[in-house]
FIMARRO-542216 format. One record per residue (C-alpha): residue number from 1; residue in one letter; x, z, y. Coordinates in nm, 4 decimals, decimal comma, always signed. Layout:
<atoms>
{pos = NUM; code = A; xx = X; zz = Z; yy = Y}
...
</atoms>
This chain:
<atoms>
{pos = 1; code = X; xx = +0,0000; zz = +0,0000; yy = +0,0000}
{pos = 2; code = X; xx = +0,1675; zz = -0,0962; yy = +0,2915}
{pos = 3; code = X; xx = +0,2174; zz = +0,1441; yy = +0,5529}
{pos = 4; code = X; xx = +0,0655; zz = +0,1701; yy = +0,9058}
{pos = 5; code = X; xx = +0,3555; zz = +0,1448; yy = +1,1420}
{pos = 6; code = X; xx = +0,3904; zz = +0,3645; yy = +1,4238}
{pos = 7; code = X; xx = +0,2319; zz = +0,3766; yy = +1,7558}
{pos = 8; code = X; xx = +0,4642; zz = +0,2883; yy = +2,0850}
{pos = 9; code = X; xx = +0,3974; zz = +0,2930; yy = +2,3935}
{pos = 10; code = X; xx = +0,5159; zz = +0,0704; yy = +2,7761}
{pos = 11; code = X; xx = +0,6137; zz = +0,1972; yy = +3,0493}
{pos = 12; code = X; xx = +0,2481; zz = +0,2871; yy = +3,2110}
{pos = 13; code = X; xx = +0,1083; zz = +0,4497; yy = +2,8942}
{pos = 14; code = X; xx = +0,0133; zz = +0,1295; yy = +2,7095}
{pos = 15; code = X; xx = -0,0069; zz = +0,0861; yy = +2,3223}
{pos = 16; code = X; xx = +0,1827; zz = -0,2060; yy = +2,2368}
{pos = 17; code = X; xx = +0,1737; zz = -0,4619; yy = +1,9699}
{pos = 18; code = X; xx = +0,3560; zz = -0,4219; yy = +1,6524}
{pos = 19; code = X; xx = +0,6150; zz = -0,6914; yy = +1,5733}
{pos = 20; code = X; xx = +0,5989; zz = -0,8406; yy = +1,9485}
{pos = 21; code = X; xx = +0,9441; zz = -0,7488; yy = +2,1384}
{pos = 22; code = X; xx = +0,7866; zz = -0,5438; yy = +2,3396}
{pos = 23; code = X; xx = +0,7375; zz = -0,3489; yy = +2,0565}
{pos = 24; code = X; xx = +1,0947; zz = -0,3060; yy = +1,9277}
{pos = 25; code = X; xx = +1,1929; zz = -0,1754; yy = +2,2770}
{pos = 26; code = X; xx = +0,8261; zz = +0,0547; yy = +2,2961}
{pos = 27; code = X; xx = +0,8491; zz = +0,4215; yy = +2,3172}
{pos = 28; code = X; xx = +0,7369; zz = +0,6522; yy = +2,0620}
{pos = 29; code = X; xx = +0,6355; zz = +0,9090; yy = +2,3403}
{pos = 30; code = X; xx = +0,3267; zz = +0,8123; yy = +2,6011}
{pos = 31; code = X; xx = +0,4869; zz = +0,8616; yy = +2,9025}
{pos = 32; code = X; xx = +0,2915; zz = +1,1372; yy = +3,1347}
{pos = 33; code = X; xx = +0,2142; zz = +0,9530; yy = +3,4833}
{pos = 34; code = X; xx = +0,0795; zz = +1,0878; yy = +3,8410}
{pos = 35; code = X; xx = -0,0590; zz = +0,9752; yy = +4,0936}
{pos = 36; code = X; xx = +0,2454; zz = +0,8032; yy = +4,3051}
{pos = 37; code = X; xx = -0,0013; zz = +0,5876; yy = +4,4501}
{pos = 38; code = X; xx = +0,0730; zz = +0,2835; yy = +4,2382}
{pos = 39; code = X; xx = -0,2232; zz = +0,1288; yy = +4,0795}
{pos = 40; code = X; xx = -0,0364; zz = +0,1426; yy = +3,7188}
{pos = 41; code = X; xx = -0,0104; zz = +0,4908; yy = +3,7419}
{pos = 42; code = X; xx = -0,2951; zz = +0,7911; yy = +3,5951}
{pos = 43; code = X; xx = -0,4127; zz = +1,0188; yy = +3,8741}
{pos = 44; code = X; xx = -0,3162; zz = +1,3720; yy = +3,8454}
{pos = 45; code = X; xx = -0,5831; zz = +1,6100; yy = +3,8099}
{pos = 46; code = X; xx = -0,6564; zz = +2,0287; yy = +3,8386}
{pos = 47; code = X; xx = -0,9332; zz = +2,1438; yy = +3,7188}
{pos = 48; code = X; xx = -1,1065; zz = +2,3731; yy = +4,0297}
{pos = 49; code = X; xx = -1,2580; zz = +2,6814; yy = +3,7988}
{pos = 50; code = X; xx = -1,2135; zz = +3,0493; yy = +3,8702}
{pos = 51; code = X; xx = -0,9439; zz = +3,3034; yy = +3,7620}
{pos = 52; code = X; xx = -1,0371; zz = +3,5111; yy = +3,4551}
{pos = 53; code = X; xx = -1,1274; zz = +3,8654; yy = +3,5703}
{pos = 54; code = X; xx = -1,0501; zz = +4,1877; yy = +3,3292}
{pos = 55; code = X; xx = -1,1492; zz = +4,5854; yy = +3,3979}
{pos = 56; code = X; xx = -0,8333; zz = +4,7289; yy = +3,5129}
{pos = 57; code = X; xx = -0,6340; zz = +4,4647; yy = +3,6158}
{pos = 58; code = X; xx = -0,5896; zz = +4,4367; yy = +4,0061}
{pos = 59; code = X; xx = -0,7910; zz = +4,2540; yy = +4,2107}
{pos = 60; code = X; xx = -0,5728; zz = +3,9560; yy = +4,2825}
{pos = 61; code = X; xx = -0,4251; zz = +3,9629; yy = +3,9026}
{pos = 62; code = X; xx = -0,5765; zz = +3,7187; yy = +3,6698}
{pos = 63; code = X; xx = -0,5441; zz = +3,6563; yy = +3,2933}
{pos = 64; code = X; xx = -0,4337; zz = +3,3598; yy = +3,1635}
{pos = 65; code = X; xx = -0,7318; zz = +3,2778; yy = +2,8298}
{pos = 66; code = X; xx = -0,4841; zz = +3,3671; yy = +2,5645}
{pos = 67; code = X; xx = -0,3899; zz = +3,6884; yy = +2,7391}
{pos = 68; code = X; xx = -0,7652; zz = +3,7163; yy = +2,8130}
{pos = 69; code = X; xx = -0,8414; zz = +3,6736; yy = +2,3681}
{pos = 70; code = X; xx = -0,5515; zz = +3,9188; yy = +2,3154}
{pos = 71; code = X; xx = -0,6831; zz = +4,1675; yy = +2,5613}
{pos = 72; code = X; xx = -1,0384; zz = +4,1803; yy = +2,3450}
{pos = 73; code = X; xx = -0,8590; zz = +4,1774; yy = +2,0195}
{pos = 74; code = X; xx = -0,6468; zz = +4,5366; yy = +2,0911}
{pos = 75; code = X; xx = -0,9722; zz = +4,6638; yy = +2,3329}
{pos = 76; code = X; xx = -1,0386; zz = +4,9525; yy = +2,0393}
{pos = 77; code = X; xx = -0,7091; zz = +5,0647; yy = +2,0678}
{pos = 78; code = X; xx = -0,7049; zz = +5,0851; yy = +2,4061}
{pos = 79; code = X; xx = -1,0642; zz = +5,1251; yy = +2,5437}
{pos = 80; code = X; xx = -1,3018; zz = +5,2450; yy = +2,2847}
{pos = 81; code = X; xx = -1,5959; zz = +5,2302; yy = +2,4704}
{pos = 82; code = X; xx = -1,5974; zz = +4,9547; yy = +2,6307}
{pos = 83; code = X; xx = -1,5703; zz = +4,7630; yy = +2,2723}
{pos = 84; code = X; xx = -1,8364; zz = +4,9576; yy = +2,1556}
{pos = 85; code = X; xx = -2,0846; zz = +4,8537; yy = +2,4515}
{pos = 86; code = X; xx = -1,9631; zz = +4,4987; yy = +2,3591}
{pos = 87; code = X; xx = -2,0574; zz = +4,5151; yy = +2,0600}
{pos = 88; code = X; xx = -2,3939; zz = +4,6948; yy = +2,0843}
{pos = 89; code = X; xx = -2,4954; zz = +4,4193; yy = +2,3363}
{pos = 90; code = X; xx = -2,4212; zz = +4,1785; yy = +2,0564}
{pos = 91; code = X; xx = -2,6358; zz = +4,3828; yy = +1,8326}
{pos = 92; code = X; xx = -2,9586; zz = +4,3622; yy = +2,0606}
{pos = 93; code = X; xx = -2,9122; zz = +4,0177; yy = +2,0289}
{pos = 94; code = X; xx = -2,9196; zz = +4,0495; yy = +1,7029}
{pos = 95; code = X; xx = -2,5172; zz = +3,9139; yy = +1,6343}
{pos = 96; code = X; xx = -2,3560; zz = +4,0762; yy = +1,3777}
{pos = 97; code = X; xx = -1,9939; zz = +4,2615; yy = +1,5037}
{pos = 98; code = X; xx = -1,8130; zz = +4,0126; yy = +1,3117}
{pos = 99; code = X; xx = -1,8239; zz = +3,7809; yy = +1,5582}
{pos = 100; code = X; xx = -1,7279; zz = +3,9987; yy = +1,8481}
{pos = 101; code = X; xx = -1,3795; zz = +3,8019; yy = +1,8927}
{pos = 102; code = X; xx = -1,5808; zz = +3,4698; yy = +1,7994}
{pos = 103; code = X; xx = -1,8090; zz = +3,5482; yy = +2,1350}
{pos = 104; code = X; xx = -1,5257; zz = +3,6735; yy = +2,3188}
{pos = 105; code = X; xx = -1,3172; zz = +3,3546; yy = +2,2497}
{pos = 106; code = X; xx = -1,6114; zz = +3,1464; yy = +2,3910}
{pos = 107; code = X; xx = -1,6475; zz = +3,3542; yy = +2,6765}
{pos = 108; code = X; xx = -1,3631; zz = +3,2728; yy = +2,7988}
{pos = 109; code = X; xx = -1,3788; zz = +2,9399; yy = +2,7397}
{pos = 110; code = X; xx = -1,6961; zz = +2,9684; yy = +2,9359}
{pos = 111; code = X; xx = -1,5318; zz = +3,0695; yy = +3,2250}
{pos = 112; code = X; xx = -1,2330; zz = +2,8422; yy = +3,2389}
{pos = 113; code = X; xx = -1,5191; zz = +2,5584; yy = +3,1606}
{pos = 114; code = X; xx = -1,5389; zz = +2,2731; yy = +3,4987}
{pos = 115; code = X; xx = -1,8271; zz = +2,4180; yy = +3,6837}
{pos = 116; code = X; xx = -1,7922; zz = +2,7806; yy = +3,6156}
{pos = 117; code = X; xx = -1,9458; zz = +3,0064; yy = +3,8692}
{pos = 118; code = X; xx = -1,7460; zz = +3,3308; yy = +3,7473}
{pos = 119; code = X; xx = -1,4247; zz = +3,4059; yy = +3,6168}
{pos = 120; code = X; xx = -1,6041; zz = +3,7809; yy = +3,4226}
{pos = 121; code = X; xx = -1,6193; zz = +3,6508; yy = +3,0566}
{pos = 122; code = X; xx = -1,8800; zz = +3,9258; yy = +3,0196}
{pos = 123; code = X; xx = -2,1414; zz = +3,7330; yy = +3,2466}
{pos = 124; code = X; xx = -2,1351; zz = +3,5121; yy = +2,9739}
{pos = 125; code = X; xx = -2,3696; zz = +3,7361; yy = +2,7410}
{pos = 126; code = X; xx = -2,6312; zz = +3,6888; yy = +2,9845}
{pos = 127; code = X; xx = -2,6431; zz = +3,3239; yy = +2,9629}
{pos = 128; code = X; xx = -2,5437; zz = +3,2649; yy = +2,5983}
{pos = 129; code = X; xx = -2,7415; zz = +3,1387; yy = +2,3484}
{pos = 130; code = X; xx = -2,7419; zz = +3,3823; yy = +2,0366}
{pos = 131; code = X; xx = -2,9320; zz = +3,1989; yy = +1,7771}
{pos = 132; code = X; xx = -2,5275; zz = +3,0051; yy = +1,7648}
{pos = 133; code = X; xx = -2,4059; zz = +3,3188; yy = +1,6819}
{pos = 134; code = X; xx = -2,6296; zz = +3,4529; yy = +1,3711}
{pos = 135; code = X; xx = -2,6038; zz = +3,4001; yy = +0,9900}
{pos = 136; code = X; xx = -2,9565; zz = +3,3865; yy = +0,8549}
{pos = 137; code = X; xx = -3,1331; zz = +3,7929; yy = +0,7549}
{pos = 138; code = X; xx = -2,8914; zz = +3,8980; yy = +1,0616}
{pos = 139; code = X; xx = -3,2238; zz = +3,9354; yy = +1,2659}
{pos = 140; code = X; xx = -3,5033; zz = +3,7798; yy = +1,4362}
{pos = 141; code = X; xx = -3,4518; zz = +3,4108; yy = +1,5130}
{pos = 142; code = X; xx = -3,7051; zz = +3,3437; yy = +1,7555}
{pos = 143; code = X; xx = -3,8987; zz = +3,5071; yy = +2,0258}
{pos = 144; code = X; xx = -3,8376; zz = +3,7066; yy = +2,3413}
{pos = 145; code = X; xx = -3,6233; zz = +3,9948; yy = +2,3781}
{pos = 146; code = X; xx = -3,6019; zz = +4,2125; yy = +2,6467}
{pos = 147; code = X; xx = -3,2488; zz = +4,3066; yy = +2,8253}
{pos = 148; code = X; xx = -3,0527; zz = +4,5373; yy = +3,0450}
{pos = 149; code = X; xx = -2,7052; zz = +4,4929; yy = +3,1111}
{pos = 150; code = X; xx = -2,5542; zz = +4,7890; yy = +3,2941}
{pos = 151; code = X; xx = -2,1747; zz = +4,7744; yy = +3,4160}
{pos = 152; code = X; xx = -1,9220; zz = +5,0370; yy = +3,5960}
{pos = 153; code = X; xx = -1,6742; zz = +4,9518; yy = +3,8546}
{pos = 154; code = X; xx = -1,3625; zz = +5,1280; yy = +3,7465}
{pos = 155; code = X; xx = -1,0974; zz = +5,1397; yy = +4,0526}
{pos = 156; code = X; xx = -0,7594; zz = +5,1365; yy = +3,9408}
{pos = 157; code = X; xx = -0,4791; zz = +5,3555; yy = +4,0745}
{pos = 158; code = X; xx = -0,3517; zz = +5,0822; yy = +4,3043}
{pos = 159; code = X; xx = -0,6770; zz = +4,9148; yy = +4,3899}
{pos = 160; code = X; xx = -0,8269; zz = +5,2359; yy = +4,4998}
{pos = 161; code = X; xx = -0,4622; zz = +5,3096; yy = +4,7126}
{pos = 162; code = X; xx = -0,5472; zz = +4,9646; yy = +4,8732}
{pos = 163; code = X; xx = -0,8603; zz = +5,0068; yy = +5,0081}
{pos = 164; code = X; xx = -0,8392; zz = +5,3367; yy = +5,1769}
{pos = 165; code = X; xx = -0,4847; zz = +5,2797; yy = +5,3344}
{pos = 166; code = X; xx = -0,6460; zz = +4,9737; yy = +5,4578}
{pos = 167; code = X; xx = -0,9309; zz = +5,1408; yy = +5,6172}
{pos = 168; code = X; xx = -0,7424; zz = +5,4363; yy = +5,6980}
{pos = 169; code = X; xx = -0,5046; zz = +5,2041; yy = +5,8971}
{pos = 170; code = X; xx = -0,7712; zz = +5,1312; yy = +6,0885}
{pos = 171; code = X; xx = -0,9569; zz = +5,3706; yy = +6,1792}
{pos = 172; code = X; xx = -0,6361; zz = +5,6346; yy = +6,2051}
{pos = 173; code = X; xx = -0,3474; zz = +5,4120; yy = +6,2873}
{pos = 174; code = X; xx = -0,1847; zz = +5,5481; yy = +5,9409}
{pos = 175; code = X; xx = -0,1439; zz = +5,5213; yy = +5,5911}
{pos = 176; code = X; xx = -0,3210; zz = +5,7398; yy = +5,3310}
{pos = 177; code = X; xx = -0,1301; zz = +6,0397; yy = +5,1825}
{pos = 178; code = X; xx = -0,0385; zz = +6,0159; yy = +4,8104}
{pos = 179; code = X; xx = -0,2713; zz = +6,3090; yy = +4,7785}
{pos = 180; code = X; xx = -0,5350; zz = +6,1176; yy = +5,0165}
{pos = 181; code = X; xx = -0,5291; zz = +5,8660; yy = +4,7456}
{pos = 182; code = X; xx = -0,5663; zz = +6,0954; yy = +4,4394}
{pos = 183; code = X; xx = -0,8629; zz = +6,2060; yy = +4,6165}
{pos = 184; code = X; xx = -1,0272; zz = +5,8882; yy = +4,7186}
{pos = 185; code = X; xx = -0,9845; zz = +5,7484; yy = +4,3702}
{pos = 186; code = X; xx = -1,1372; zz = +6,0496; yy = +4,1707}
{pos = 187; code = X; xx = -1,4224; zz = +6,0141; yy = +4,4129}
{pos = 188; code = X; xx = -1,4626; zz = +5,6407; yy = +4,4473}
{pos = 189; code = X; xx = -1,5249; zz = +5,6272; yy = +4,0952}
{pos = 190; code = X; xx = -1,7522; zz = +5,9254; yy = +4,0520}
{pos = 191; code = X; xx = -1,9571; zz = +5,7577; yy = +4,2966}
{pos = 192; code = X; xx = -1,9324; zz = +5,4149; yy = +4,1282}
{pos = 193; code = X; xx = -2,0635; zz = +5,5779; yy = +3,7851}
{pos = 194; code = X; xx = -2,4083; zz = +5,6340; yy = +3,9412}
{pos = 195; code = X; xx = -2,4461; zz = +5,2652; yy = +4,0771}
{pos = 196; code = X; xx = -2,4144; zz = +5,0671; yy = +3,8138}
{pos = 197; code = X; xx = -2,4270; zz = +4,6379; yy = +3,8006}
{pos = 198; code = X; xx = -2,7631; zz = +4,6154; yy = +3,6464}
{pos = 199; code = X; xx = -2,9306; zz = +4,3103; yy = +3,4711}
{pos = 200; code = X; xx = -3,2592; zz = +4,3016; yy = +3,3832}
{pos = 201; code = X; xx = -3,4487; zz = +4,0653; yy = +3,1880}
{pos = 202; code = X; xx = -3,5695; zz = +3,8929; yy = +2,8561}
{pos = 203; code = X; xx = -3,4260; zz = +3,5767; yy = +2,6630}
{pos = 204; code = X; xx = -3,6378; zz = +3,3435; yy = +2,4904}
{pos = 205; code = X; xx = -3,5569; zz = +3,1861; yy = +2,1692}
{pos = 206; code = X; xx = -3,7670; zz = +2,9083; yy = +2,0275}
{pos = 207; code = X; xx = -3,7299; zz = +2,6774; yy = +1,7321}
{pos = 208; code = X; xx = -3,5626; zz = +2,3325; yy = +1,7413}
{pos = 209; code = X; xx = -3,7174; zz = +2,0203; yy = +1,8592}
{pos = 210; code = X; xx = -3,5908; zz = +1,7476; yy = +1,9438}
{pos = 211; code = X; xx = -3,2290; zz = +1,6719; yy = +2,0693}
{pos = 212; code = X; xx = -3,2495; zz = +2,0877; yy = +2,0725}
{pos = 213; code = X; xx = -3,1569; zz = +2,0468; yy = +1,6786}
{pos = 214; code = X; xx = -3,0037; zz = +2,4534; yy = +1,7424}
{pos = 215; code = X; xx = -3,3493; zz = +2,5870; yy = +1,9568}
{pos = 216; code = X; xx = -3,2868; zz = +2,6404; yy = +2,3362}
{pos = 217; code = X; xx = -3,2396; zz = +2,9776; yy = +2,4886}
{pos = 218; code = X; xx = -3,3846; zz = +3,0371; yy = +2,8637}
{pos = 219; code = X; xx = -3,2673; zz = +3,3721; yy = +3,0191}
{pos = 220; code = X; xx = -3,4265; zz = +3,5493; yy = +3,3409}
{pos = 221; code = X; xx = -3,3726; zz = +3,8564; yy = +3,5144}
{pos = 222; code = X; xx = -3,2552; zz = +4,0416; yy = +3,8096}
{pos = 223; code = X; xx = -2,9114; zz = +4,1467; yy = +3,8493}
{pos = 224; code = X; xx = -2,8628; zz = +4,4151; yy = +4,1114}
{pos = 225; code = X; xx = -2,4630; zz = +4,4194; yy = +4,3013}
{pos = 226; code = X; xx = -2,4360; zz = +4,7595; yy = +4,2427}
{pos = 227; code = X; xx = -2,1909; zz = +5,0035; yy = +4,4213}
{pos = 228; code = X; xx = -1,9660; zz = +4,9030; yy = +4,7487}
{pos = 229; code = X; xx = -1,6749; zz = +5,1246; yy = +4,7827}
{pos = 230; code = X; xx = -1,6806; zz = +4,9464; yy = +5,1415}
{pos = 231; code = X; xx = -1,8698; zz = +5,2200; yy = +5,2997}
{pos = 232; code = X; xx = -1,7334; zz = +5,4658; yy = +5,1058}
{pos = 233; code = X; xx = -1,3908; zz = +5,4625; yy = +5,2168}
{pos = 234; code = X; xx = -1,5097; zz = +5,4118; yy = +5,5691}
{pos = 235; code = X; xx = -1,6796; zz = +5,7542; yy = +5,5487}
{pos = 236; code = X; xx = -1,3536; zz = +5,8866; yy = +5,3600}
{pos = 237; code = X; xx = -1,1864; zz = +5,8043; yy = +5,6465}
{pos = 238; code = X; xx = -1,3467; zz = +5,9237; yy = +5,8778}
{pos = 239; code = X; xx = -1,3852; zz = +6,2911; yy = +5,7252}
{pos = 240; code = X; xx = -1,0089; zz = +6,3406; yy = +5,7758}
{pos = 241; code = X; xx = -0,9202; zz = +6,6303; yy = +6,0495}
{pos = 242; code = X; xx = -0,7026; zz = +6,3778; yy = +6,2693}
{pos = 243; code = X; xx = -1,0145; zz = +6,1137; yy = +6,3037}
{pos = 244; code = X; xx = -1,1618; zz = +6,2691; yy = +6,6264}
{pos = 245; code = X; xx = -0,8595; zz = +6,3172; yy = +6,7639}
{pos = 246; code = X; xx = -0,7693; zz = +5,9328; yy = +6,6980}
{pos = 247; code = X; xx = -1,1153; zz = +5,8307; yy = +6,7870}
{pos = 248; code = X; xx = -1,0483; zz = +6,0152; yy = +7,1361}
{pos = 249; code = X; xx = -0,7530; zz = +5,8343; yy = +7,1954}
{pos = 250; code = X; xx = -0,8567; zz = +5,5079; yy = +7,0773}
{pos = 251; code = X; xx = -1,1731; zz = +5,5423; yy = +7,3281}
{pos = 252; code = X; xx = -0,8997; zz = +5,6409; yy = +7,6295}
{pos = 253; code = X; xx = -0,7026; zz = +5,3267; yy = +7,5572}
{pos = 254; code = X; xx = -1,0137; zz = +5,1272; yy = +7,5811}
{pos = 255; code = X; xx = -1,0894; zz = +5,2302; yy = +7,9388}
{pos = 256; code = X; xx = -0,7096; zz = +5,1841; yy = +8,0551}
{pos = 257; code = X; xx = -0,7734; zz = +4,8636; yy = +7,8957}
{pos = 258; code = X; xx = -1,0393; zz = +4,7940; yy = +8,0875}
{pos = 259; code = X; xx = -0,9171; zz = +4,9211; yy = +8,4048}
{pos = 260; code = X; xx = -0,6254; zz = +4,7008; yy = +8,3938}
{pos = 261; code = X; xx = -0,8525; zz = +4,3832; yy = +8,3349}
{pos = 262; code = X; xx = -1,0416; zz = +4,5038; yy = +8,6484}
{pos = 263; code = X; xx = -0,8872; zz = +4,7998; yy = +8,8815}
{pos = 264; code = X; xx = -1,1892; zz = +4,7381; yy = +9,1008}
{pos = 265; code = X; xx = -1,4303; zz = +4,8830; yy = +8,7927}
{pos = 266; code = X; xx = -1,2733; zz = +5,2168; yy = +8,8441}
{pos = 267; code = X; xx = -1,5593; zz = +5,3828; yy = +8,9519}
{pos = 268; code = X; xx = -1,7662; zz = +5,2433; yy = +8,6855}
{pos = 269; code = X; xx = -1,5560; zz = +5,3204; yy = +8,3816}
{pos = 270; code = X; xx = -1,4829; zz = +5,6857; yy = +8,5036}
{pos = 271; code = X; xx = -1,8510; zz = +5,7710; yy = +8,6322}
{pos = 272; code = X; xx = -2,0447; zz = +5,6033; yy = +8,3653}
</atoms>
């Protein structure tokens, strides 16, 4: 049986034609081309789809997806509970826990997917379909089923440290103390625990029909934002014994400010 010979390419990506002489001087590598502007060459392209968010991992720190699969495969080690609420949420949906990591993996392939509108693989399980997910007796297969999604905001160490030495700049015209931050973080995320992300809603499973040869899943709901440490840390701030003292002095500068933009105003800014 004679055998197939091998593929070579020109120099702008084209296959070639075995036993031609183009041929014998062919690579066996397809060039990679961008866009130089030449009308031989293959446009470059980059995907526009948004970083992949984890819990405890700063705010301007993304995962990359195989660091993002890893993470989820060593989450019992590391965070317990958070696996566990993973997997119960699979379990109302009536997917076994086997396929934790097999959700997981599509999550964040969800994510990274053109036309993503978040980078949180766990948004996913809101929108997913979970009849793809079951093995037949692993529960009901059609119908509606009610949901609530709850989620914490846990502020890390350095995120916390952030915002309040942000605010704290200014509103004081200073940095927070190491023991400012301890105590801005313990209470950021005490008062984070008790507003909660919440999603409410059912999702819908019916049968197949049509080019829906798997059934079609519709999911509705409310999701509330839940907490905004944005007014917390302003009122942090502003409990700390030097604020009146720099709120005094800011307000002074503001009338010298004023008075040197218009000396004749200096009965007006003094008197009233």
């Amino acid at each position: 049986m004679a055998k197939n010979p091998e593929p070579r390419y020109g120099p702008n990506g084209e296959s070639l034609v075995p036993g031609t002489a183009a041929y014998n001087k062919g690579s066996k590598v397809r060039p990679v081309l961008t866009n130089t502007g030449t009308s031989s060459s293959y446009p470059s392209f980059a995907p526009n789809v948004p970083g992949i968010q984890l819990p405890g991992l700063p705010p301007a720190r993304f995962a990359s997806p195989d660091e993002a699969k890893d993470w989820f495969k060593y989450l019992p080690t590391k965070n317990k509970s958070l696996y566990n609420d993973f997997v119960a949420d699979l379990a109302r949906k009536g997917i076994a826990k086997k396929y934790a990591q097999v959700v997981w993996n599509d999550a964040v392939g969800w994510t990274q997917s053109l036309g993503s509108t978040s980078g949180n693989p766990f948004e996913y399980l809101n929108v997913m379909d979970p009849s793809l997910y079951r093995t037949e007796g692993s529960g009901p297969k059609y119908g509606t089923q009610a949901q609530k999604d709850s989620r914490v905001t846990q502020y890390s160490g350095s995120s916390a440290a952030q915002q309040i030495s942000d605010e704290m700049e200014r509103r004081l015209g200073r940095r927070a103390t190491q023991s400012e931050i301890d105590a801005y973080t313990a209470g950021v995320n005490a008062a984070a625990k008790k507003e909660p992300s919440v999603f409410t809603g059912s999702t819908t499973t019916t049968a197949p029909k049509g080019k829906n040869t798997l059934g079609s899943t519709a999911t509705t709901g409310t999701q509330t934002t839940g907490f905004d440490p944005t007014m917390f840390a302003r009122n942090f701030a502003m409990s700390r014994p030097d604020y009146a003292e720099s709120f005094a002095a800011n307000t002074f500068l503001g009338l010298v400010e004023k008075l040197l933009k218009d000396p004749n105003a200096i009965g007006n800014v003094v008197g009233g």
